[in-house]
PyMOL CGO cylinders between C-alpha atoms (Angstrom):
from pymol import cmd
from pymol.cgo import CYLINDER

trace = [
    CYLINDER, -39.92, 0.39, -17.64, -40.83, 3.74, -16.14, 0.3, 1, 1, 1, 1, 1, 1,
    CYLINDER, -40.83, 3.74, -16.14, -39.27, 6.69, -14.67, 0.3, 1, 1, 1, 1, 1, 1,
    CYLINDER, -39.27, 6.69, -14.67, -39.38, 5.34, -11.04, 0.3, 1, 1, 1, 1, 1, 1,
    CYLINDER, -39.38, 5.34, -11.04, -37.33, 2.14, -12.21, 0.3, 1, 1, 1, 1, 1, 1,
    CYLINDER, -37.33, 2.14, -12.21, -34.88, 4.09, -14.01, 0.3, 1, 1, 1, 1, 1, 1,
    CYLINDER, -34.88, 4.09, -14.01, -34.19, 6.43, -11.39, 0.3, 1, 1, 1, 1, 1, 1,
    CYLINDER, -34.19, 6.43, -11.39, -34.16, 2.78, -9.15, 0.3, 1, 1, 1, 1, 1, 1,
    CYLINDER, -34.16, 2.78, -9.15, -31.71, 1.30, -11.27, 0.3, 1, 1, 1, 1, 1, 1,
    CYLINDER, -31.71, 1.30, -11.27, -29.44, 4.12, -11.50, 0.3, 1, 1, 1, 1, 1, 1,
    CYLINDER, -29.44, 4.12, -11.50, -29.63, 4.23, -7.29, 0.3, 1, 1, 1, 1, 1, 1,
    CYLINDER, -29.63, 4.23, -7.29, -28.86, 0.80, -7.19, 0.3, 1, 1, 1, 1, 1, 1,
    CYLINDER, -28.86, 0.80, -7.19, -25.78, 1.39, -9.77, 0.3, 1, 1, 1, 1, 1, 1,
    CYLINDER, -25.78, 1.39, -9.77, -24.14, 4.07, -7.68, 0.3, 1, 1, 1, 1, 1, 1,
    CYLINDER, -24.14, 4.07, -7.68, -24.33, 2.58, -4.51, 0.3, 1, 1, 1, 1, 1, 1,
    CYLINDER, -24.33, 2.58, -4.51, -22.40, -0.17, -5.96, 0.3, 1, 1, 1, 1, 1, 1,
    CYLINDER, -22.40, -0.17, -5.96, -20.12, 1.48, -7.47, 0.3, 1, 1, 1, 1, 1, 1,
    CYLINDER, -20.12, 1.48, -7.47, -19.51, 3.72, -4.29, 0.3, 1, 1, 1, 1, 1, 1,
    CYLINDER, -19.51, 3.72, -4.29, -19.21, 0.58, -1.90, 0.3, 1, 1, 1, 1, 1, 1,
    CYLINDER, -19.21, 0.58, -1.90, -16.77, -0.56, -4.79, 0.3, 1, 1, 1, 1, 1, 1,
    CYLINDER, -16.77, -0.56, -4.79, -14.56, 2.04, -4.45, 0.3, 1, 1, 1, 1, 1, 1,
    CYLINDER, -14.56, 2.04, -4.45, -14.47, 2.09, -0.90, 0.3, 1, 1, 1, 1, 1, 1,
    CYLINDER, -14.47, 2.09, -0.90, -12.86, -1.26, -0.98, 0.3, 1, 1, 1, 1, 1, 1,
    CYLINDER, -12.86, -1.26, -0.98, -10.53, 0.00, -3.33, 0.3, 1, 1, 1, 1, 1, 1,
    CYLINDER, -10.53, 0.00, -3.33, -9.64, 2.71, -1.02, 0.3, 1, 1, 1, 1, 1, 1,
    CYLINDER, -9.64, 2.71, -1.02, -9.22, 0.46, 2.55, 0.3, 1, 1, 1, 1, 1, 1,
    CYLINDER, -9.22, 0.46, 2.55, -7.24, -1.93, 0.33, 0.3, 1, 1, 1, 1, 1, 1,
    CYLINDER, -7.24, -1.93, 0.33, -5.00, 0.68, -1.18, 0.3, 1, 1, 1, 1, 1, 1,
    CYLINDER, -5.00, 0.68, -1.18, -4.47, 2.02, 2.99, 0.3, 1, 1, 1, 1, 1, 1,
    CYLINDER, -4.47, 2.02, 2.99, -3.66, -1.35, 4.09, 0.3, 1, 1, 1, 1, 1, 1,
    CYLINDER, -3.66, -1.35, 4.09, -1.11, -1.99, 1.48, 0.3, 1, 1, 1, 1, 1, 1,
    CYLINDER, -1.11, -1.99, 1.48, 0.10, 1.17, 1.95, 0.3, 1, 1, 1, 1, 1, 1,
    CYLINDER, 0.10, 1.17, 1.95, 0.40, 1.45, 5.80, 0.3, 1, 1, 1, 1, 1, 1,
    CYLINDER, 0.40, 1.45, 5.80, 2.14, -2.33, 5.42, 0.3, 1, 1, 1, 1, 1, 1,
    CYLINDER, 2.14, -2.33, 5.42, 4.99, -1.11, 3.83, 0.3, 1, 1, 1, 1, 1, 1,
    CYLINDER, 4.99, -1.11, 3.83, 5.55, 2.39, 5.84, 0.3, 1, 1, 1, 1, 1, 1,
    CYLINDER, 5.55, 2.39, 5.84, 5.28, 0.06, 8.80, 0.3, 1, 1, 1, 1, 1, 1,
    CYLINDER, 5.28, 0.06, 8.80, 8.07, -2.32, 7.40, 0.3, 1, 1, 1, 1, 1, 1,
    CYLINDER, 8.07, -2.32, 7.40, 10.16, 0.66, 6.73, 0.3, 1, 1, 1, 1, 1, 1,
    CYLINDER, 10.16, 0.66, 6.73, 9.64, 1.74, 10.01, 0.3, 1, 1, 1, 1, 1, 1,
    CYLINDER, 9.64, 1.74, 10.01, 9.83, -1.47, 11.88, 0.3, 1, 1, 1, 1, 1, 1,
    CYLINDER, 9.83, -1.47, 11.88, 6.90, -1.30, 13.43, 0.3, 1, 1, 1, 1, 1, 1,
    CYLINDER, 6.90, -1.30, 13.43, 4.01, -3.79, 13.76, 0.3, 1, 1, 1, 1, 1, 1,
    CYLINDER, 4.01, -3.79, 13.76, 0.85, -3.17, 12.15, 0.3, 1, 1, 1, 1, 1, 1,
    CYLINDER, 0.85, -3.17, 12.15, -2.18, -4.35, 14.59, 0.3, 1, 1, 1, 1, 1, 1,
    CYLINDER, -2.18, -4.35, 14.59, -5.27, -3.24, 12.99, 0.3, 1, 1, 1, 1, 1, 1,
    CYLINDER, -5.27, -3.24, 12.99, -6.88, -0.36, 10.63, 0.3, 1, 1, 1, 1, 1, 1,
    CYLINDER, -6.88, -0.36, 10.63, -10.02, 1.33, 10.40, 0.3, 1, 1, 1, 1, 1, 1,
    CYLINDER, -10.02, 1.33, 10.40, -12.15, 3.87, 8.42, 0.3, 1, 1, 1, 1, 1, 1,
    CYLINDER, -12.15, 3.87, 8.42, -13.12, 6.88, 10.88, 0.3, 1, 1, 1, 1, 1, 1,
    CYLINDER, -13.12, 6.88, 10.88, -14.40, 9.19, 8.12, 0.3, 1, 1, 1, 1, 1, 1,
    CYLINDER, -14.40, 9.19, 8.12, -15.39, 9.03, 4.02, 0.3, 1, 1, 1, 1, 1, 1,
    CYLINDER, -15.39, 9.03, 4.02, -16.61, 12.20, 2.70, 0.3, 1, 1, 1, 1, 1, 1,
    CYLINDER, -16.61, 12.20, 2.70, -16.36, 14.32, -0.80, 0.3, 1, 1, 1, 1, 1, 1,
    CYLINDER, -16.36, 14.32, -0.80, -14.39, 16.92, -2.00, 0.3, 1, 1, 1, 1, 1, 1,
    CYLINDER, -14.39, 16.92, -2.00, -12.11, 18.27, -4.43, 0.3, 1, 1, 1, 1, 1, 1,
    CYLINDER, -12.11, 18.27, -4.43, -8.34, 17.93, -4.44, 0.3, 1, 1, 1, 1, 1, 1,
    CYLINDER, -8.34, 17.93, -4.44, -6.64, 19.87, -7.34, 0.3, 1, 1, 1, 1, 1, 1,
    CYLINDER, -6.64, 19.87, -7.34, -9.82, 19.99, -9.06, 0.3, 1, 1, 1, 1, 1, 1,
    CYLINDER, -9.82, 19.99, -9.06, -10.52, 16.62, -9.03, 0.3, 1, 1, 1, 1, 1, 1,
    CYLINDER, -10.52, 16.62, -9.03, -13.73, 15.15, -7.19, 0.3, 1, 1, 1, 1, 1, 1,
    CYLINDER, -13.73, 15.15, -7.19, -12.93, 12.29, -4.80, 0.3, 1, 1, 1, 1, 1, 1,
    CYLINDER, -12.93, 12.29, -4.80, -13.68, 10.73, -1.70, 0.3, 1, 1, 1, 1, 1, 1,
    CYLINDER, -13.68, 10.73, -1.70, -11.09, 12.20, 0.96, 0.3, 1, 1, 1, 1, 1, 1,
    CYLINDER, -11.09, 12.20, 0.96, -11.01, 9.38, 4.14, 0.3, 1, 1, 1, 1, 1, 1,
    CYLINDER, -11.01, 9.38, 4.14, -9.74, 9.52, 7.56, 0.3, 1, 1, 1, 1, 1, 1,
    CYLINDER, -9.74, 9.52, 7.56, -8.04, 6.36, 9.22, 0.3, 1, 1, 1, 1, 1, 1,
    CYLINDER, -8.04, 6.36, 9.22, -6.81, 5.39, 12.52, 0.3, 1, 1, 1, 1, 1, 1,
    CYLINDER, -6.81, 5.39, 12.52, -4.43, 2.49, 12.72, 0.3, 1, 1, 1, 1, 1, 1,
    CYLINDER, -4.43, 2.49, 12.72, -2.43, 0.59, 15.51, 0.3, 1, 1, 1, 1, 1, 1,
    CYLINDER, -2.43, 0.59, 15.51, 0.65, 0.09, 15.46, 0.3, 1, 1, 1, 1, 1, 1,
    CYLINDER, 0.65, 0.09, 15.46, 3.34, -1.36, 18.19, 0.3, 1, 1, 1, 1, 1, 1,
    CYLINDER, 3.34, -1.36, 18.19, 7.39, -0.59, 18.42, 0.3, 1, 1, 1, 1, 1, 1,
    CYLINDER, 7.39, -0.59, 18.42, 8.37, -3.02, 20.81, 0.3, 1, 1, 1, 1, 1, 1,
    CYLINDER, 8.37, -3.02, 20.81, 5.72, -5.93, 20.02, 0.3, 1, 1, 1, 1, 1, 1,
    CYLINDER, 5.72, -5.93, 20.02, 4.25, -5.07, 23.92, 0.3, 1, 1, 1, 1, 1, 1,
    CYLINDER, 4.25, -5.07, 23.92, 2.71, -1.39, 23.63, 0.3, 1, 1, 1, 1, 1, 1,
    CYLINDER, 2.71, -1.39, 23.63, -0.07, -0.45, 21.06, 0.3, 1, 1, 1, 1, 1, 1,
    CYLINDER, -0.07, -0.45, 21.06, -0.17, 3.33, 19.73, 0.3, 1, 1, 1, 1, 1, 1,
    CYLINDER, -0.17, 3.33, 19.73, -2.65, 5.04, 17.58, 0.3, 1, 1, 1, 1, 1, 1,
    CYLINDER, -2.65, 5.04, 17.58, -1.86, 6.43, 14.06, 0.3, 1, 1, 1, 1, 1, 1,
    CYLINDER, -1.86, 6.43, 14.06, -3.63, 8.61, 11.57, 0.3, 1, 1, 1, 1, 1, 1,
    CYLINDER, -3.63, 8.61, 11.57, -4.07, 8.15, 8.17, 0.3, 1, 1, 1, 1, 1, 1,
    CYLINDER, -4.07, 8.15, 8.17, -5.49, 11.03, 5.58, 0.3, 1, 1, 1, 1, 1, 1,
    CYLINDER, -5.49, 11.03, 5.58, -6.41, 9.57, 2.30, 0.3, 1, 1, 1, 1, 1, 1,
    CYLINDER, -6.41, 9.57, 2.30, -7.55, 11.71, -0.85, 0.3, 1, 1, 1, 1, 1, 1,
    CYLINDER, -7.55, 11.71, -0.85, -9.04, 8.66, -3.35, 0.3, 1, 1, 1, 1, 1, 1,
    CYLINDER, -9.04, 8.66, -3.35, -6.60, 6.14, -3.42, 0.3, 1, 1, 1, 1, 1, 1,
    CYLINDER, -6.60, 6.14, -3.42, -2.97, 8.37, -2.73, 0.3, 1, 1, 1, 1, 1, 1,
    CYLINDER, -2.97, 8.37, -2.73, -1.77, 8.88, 1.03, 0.3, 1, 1, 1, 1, 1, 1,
    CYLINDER, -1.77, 8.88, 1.03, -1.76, 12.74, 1.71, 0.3, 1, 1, 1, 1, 1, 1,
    CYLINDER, -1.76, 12.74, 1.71, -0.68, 12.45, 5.78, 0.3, 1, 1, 1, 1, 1, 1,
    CYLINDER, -0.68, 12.45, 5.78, 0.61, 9.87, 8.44, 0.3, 1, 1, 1, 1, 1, 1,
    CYLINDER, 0.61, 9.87, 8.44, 0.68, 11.10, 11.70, 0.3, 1, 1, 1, 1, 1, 1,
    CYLINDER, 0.68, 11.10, 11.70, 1.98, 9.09, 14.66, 0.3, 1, 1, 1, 1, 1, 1,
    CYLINDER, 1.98, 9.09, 14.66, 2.62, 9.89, 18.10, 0.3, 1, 1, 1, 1, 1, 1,
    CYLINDER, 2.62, 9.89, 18.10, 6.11, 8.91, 19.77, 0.3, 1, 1, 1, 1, 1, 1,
    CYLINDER, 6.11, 8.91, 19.77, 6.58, 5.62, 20.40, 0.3, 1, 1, 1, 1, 1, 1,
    CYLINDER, 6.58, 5.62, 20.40, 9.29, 2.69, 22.06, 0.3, 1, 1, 1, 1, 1, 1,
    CYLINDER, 9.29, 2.69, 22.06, 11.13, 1.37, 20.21, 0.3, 1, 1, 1, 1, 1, 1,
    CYLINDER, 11.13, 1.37, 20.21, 13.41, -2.13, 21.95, 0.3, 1, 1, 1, 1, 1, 1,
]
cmd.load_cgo(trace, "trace")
């Protein structure tokens, strides 16, 4: 094994292990935005990833993501939420005003 396989390897290994924890995240969002949207009765249509980048939050490097989800009040209209994510914890949901029936 040479240097050009090790430095392969260890690619390989961390773009596995970041597309790893992006599932972790949109699965941590989606059970998350579930249950604020059964508090809220409100309908949960469909979620999506806008952004993924890194950062630090309280001196601690992880991936800080930006979702937009939609939602309905009345089971007719659809309206679009955002999410902020810092690694797996919920730092903002913002949603415009909405009908509720």
């Amino acid at each position: 094994m040479n240097l050009f396989d090790l430095i392969l390897l260890i690619g390989i290994c961390l773009i596995a292990a970041m597309f790893w924890r992006f599932r972790a995240i949109s699965e941590s969002v989606k059970t998350q935005m579930d249950a604020y949207c059964e508090r809220q009765q409100l309908q949960l249509i469909s979620i999506a990833r806008v952004k993924t980048r890194i950062g630090s939050y309280r001196g601690k490097l992880d991936f800080h993501s930006d979702f937009v989800f939609e939602f309905s009040g009345n089971g007719e209209d659809s309206n679009q939420g955002y999410v902020k994510m810092v690694g797996l914890k919920v730092q903002n949901i913002d949603t415009p005003a909405y009908r509720v029936e």
